[in-house]
mmCIF file of the N, C-alpha and C atoms, coordinates in Angstrom:
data_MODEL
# 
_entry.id   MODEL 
# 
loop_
_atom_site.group_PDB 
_atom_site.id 
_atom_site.type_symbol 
_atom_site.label_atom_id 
_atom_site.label_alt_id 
_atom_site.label_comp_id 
_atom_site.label_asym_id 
_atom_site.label_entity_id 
_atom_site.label_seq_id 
_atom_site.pdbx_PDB_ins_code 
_atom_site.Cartn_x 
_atom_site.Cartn_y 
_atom_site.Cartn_z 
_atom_site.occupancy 
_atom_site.B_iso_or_equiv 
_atom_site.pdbx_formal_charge 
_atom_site.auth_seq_id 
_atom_site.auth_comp_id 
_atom_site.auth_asym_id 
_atom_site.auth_atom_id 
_atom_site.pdbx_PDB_model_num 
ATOM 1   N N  . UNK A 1 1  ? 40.096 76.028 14.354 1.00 0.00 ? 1  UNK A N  1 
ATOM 2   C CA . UNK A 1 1  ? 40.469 75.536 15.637 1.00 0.00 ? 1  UNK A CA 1 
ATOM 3   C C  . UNK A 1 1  ? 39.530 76.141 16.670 1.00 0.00 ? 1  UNK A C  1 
ATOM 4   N N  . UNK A 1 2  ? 39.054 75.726 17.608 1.00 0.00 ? 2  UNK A N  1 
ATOM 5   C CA . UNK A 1 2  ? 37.690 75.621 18.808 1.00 0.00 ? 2  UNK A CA 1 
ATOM 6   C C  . UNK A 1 2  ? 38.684 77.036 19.480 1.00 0.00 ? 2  UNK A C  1 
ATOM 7   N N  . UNK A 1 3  ? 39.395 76.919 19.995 1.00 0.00 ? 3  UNK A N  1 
ATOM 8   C CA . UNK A 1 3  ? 39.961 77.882 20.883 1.00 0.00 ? 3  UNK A CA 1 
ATOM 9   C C  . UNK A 1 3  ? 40.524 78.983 20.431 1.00 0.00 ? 3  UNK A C  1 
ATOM 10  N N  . UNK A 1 4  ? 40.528 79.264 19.208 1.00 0.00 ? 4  UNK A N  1 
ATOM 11  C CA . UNK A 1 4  ? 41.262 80.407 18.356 1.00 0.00 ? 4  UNK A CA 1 
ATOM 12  C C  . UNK A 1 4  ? 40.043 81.599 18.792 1.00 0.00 ? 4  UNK A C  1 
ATOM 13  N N  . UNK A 1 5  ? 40.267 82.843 19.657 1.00 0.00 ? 5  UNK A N  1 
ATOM 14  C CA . UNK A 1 5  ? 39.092 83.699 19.993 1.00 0.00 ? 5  UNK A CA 1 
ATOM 15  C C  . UNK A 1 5  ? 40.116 85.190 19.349 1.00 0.00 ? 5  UNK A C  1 
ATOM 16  N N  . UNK A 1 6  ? 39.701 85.748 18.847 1.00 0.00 ? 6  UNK A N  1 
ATOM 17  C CA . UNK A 1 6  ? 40.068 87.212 18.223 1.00 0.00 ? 6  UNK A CA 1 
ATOM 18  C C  . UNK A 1 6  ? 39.380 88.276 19.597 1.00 0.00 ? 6  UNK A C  1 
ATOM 19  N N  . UNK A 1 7  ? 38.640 88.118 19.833 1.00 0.00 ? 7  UNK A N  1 
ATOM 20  C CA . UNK A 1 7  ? 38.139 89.134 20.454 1.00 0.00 ? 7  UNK A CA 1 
ATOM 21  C C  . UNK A 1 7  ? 37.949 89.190 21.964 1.00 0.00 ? 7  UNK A C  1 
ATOM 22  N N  . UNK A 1 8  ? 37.883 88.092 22.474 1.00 0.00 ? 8  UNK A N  1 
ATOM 23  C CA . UNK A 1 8  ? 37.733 87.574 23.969 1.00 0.00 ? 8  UNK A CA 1 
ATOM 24  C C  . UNK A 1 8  ? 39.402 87.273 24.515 1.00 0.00 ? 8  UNK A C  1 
ATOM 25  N N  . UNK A 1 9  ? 39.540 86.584 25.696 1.00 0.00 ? 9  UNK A N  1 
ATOM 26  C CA . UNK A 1 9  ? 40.664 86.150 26.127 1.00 0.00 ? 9  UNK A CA 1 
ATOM 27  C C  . UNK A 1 9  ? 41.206 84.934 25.462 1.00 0.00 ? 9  UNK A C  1 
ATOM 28  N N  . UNK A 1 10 ? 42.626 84.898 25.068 1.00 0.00 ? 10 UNK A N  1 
ATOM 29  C CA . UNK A 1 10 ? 43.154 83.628 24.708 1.00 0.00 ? 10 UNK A CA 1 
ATOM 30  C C  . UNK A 1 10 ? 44.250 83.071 25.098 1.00 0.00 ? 10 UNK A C  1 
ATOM 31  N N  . UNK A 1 11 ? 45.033 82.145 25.118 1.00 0.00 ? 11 UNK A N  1 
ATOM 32  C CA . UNK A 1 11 ? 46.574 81.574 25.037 1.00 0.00 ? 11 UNK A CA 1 
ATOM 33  C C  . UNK A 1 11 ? 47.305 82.751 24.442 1.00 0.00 ? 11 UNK A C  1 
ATOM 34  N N  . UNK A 1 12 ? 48.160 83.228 25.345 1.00 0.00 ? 12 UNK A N  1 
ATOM 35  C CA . UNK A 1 12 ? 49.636 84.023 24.617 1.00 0.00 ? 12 UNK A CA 1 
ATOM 36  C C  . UNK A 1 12 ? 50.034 83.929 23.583 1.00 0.00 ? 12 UNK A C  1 
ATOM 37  N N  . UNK A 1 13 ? 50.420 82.224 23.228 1.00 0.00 ? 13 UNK A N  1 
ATOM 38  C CA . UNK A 1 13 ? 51.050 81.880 22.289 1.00 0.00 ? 13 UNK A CA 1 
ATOM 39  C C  . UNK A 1 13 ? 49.957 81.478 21.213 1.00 0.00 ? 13 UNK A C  1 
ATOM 40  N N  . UNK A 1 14 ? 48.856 81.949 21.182 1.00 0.00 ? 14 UNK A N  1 
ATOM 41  C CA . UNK A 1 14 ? 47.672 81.216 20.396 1.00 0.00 ? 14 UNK A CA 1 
ATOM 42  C C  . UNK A 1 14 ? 48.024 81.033 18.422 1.00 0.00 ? 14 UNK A C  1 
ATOM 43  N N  . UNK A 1 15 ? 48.899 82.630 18.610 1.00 0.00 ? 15 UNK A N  1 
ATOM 44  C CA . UNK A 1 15 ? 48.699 82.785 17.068 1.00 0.00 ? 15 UNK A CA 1 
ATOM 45  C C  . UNK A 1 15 ? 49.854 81.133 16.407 1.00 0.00 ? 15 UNK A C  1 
ATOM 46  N N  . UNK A 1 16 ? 50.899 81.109 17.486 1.00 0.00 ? 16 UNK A N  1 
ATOM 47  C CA . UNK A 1 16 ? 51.654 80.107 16.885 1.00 0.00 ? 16 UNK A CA 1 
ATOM 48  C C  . UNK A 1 16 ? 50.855 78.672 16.974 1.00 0.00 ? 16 UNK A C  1 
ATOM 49  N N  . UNK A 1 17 ? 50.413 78.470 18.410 1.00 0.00 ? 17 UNK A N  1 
ATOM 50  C CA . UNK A 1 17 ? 49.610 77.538 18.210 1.00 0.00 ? 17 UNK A CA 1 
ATOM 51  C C  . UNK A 1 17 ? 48.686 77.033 17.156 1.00 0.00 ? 17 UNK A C  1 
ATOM 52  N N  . UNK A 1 18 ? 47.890 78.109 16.673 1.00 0.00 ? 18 UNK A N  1 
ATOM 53  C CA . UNK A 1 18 ? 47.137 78.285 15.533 1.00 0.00 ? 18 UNK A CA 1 
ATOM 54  C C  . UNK A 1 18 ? 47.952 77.603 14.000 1.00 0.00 ? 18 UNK A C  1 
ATOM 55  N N  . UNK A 1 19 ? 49.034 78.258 13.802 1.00 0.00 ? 19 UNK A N  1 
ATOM 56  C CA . UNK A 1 19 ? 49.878 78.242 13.037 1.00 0.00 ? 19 UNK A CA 1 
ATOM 57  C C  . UNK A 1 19 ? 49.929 76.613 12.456 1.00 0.00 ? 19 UNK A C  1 
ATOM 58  N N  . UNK A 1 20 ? 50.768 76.101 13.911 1.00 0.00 ? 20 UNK A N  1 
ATOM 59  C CA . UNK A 1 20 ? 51.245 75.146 13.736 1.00 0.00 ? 20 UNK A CA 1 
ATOM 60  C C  . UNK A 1 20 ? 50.043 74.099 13.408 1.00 0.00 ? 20 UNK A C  1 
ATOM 61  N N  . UNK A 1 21 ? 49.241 74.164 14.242 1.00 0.00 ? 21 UNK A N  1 
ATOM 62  C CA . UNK A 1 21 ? 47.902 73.032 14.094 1.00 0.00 ? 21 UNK A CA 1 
ATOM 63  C C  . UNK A 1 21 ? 47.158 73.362 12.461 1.00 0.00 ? 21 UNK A C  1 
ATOM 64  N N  . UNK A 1 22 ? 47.267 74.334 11.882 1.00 0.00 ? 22 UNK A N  1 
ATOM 65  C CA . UNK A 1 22 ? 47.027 74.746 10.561 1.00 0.00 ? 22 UNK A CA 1 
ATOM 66  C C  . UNK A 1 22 ? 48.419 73.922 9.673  1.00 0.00 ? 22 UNK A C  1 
ATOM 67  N N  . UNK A 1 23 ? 49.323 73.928 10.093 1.00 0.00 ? 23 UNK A N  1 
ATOM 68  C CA . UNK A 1 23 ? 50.509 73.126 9.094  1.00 0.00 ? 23 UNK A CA 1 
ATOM 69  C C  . UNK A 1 23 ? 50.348 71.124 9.497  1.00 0.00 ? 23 UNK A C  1 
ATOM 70  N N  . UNK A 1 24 ? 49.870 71.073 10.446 1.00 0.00 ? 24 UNK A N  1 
ATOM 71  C CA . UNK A 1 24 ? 49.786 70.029 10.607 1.00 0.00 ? 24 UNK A CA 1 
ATOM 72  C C  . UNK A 1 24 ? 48.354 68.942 11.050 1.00 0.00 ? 24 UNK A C  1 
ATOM 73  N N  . UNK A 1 25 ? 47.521 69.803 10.543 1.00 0.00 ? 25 UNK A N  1 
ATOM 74  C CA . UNK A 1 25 ? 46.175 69.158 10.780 1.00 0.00 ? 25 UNK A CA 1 
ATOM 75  C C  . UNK A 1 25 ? 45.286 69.086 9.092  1.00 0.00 ? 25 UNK A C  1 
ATOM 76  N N  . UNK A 1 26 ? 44.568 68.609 8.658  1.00 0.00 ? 26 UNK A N  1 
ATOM 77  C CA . UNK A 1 26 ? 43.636 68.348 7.722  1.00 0.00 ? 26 UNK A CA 1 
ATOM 78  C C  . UNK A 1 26 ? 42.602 69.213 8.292  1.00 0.00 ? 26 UNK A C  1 
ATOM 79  N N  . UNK A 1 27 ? 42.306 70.513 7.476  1.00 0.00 ? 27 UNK A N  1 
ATOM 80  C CA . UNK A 1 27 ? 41.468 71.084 8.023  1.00 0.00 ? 27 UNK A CA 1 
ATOM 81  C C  . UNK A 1 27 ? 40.008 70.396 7.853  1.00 0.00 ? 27 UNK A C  1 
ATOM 82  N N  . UNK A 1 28 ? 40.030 69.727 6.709  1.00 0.00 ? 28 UNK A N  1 
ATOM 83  C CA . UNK A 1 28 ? 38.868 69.891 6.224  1.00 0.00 ? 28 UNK A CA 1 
ATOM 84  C C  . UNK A 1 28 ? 38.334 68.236 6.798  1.00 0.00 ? 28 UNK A C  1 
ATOM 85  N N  . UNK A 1 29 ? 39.215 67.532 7.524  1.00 0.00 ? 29 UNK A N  1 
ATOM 86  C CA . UNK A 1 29 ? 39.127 66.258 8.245  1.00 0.00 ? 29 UNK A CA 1 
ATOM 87  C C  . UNK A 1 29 ? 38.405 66.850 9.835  1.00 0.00 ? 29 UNK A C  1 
ATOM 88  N N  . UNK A 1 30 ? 39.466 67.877 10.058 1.00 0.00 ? 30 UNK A N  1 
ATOM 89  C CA . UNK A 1 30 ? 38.646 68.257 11.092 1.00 0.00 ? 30 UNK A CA 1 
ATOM 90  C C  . UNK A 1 30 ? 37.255 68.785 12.002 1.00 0.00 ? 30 UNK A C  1 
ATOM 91  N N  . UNK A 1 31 ? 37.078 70.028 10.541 1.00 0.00 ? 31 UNK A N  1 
ATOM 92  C CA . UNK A 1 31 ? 35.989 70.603 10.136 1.00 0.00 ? 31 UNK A CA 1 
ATOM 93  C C  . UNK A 1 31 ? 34.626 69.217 10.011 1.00 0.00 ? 31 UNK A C  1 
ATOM 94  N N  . UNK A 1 32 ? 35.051 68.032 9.571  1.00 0.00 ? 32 UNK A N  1 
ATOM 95  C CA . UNK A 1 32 ? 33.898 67.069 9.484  1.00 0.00 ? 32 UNK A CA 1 
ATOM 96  C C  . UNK A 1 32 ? 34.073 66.380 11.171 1.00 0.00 ? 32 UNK A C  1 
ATOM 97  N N  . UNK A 1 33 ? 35.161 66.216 11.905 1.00 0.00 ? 33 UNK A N  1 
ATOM 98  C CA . UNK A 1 33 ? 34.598 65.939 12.790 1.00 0.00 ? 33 UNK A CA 1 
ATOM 99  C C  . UNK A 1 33 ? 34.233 66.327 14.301 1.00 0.00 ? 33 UNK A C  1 
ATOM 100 N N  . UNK A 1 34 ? 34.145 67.924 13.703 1.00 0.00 ? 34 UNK A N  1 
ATOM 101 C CA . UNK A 1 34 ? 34.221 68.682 15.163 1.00 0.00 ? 34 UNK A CA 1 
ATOM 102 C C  . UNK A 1 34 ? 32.459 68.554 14.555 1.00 0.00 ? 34 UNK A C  1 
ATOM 103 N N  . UNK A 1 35 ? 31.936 68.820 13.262 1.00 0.00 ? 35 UNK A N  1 
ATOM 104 C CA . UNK A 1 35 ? 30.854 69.063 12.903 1.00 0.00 ? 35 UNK A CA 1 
ATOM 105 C C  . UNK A 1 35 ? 29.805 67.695 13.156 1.00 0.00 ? 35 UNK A C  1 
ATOM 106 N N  . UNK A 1 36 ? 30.196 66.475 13.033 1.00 0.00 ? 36 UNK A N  1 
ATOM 107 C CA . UNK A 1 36 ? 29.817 65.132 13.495 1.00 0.00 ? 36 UNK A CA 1 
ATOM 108 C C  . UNK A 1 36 ? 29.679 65.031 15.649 1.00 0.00 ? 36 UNK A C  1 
ATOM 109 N N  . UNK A 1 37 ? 30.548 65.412 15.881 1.00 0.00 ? 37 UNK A N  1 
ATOM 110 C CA . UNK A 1 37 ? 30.777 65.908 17.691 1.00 0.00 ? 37 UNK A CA 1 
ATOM 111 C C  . UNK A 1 37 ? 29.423 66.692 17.704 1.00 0.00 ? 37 UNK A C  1 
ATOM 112 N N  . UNK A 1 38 ? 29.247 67.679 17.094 1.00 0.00 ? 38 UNK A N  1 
ATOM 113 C CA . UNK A 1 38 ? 28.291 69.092 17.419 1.00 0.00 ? 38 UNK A CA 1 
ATOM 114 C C  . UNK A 1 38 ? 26.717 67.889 16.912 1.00 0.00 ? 38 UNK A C  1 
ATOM 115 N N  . UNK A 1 39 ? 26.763 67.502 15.951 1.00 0.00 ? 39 UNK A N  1 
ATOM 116 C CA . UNK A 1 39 ? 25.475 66.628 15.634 1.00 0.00 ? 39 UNK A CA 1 
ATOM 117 C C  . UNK A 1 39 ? 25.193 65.360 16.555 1.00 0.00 ? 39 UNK A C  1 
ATOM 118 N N  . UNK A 1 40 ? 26.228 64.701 17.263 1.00 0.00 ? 40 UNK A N  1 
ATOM 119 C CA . UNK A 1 40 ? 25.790 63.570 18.352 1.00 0.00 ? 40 UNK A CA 1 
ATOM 120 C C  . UNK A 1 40 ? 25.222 64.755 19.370 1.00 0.00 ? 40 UNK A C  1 
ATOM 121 N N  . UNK A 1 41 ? 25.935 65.368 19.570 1.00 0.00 ? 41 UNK A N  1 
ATOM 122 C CA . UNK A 1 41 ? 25.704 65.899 21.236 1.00 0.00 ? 41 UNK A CA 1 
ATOM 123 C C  . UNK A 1 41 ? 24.191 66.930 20.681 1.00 0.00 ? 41 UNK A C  1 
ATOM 124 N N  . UNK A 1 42 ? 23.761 67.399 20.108 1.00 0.00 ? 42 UNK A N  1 
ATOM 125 C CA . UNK A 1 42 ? 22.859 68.189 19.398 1.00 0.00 ? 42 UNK A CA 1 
ATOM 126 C C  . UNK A 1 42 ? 21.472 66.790 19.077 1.00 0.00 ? 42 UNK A C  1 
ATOM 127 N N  . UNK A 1 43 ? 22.201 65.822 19.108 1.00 0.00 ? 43 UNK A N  1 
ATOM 128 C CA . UNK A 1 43 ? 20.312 64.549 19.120 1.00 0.00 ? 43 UNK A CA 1 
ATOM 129 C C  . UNK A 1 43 ? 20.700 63.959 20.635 1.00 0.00 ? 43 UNK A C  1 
ATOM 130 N N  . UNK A 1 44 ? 21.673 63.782 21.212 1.00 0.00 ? 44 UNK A N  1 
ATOM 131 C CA . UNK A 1 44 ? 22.057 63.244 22.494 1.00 0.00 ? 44 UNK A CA 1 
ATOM 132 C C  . UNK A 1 44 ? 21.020 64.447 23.766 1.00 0.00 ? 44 UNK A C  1 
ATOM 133 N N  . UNK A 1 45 ? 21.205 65.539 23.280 1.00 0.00 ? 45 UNK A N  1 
ATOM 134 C CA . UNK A 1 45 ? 20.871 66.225 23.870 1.00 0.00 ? 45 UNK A CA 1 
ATOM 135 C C  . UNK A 1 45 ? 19.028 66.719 23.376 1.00 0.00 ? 45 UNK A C  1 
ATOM 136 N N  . UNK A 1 46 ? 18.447 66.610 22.182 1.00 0.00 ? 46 UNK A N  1 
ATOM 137 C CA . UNK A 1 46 ? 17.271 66.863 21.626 1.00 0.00 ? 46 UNK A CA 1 
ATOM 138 C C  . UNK A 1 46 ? 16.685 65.598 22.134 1.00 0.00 ? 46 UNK A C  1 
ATOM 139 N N  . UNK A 1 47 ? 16.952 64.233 22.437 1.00 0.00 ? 47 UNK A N  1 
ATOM 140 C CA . UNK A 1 47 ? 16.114 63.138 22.821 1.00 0.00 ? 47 UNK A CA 1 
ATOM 141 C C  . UNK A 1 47 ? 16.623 62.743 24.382 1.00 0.00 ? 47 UNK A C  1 
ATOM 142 N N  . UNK A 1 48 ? 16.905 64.053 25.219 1.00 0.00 ? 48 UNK A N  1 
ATOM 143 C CA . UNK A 1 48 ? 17.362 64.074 26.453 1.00 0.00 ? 48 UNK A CA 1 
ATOM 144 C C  . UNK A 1 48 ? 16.012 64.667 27.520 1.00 0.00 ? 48 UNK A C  1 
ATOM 145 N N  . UNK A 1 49 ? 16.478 65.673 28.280 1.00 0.00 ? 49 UNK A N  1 
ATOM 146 C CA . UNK A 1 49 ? 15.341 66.560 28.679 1.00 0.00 ? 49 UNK A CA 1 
ATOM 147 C C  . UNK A 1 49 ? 15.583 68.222 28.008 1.00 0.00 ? 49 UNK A C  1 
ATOM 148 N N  . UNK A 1 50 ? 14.134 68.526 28.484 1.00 0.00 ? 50 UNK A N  1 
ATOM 149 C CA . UNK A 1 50 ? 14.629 70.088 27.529 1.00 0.00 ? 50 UNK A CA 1 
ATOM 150 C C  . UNK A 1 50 ? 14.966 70.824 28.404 1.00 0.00 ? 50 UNK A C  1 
ATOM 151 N N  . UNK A 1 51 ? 15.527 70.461 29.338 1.00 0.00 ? 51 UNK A N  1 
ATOM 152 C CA . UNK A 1 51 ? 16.904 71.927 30.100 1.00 0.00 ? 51 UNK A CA 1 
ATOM 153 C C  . UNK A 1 51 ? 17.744 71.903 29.259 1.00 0.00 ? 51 UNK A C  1 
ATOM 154 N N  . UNK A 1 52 ? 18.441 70.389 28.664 1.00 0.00 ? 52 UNK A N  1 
ATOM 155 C CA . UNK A 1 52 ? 19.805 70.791 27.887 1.00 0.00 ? 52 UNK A CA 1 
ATOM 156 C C  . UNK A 1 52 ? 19.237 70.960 26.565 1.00 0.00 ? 52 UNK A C  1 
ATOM 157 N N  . UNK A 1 53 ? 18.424 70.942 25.874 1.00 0.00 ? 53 UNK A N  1 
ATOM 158 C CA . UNK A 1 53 ? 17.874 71.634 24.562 1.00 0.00 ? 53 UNK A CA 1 
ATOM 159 C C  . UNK A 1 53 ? 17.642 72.926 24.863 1.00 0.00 ? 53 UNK A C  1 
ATOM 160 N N  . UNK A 1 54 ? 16.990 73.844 25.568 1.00 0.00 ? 54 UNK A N  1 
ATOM 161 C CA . UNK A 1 54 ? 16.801 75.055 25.414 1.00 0.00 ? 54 UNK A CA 1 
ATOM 162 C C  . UNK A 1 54 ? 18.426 75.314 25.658 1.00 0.00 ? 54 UNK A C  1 
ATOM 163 N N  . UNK A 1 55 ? 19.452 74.641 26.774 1.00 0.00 ? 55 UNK A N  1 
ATOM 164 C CA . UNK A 1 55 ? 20.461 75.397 26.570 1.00 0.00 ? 55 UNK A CA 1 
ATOM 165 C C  . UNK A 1 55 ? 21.435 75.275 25.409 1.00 0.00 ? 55 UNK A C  1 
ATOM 166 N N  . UNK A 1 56 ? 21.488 74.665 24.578 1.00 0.00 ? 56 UNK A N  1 
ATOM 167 C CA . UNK A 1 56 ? 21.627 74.243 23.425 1.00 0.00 ? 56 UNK A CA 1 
ATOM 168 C C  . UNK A 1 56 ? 21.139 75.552 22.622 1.00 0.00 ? 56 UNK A C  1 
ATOM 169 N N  . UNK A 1 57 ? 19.589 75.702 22.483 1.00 0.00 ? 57 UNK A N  1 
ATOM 170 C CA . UNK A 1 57 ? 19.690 76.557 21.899 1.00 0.00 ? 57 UNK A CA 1 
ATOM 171 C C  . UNK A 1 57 ? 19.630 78.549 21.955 1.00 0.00 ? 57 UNK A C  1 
ATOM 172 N N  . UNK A 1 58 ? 20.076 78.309 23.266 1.00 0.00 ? 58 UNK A N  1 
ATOM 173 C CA . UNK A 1 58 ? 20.483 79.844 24.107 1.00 0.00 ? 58 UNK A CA 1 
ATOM 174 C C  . UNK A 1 58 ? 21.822 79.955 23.264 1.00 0.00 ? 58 UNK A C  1 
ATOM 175 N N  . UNK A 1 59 ? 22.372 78.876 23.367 1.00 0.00 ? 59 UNK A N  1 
ATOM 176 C CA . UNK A 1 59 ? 24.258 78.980 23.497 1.00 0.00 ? 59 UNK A CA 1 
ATOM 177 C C  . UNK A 1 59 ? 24.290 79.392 21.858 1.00 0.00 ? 59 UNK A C  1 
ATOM 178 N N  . UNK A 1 60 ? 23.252 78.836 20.867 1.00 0.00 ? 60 UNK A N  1 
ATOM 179 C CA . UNK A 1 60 ? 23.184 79.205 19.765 1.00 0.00 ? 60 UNK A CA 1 
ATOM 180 C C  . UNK A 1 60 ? 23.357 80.534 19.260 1.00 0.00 ? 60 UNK A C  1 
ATOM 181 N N  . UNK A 1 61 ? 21.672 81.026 20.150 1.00 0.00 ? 61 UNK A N  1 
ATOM 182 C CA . UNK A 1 61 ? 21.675 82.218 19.842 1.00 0.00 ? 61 UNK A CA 1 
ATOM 183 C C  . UNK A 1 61 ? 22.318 83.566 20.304 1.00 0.00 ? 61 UNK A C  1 
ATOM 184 N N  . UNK A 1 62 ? 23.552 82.996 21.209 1.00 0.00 ? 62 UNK A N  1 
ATOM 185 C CA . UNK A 1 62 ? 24.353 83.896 22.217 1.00 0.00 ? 62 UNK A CA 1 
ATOM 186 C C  . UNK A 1 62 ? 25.678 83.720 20.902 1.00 0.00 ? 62 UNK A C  1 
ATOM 187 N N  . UNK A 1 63 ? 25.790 83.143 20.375 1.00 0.00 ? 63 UNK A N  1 
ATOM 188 C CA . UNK A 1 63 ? 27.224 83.186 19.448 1.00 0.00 ? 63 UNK A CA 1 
ATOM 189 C C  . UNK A 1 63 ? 26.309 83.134 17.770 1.00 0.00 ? 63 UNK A C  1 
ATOM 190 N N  . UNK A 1 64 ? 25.852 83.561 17.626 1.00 0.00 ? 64 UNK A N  1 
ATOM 191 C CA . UNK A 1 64 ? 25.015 83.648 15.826 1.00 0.00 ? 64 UNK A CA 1 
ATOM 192 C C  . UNK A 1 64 ? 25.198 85.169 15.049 1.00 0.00 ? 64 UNK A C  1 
# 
């Protein structure tokens, strides 16, 4: 889940939130289309200008 953060700030209720979206989601449905989202916006953005490619790949190397 995108918003699940261990170490930064989160939702109060995150762990249940978590929980529940884990009992009721297809992870592995999801996992393909958060990963399909990240690949449009990743050529949307590579055949754009390169302000949003270099920030693209700052944001990379700031969470790797």
């Amino acid at each position: 889940m995108l918003y699940f953060f261990e170490t930064e700030w989160t939702l109060r209720d995150i762990a249940e939130v978590s929980a529940v979206f884990g009992q009721e989601c297809d992870q592995a449905e999801y996992e393909a289309k958060i990963a399909g989202l990240i690949r449009l916006s990743w050529t949307t953005d590579r055949e754009g200008n390169q302000h949003d490619l270099e920030a693209w790949k700052e944001a990379v190397r700031k969470n790797s």
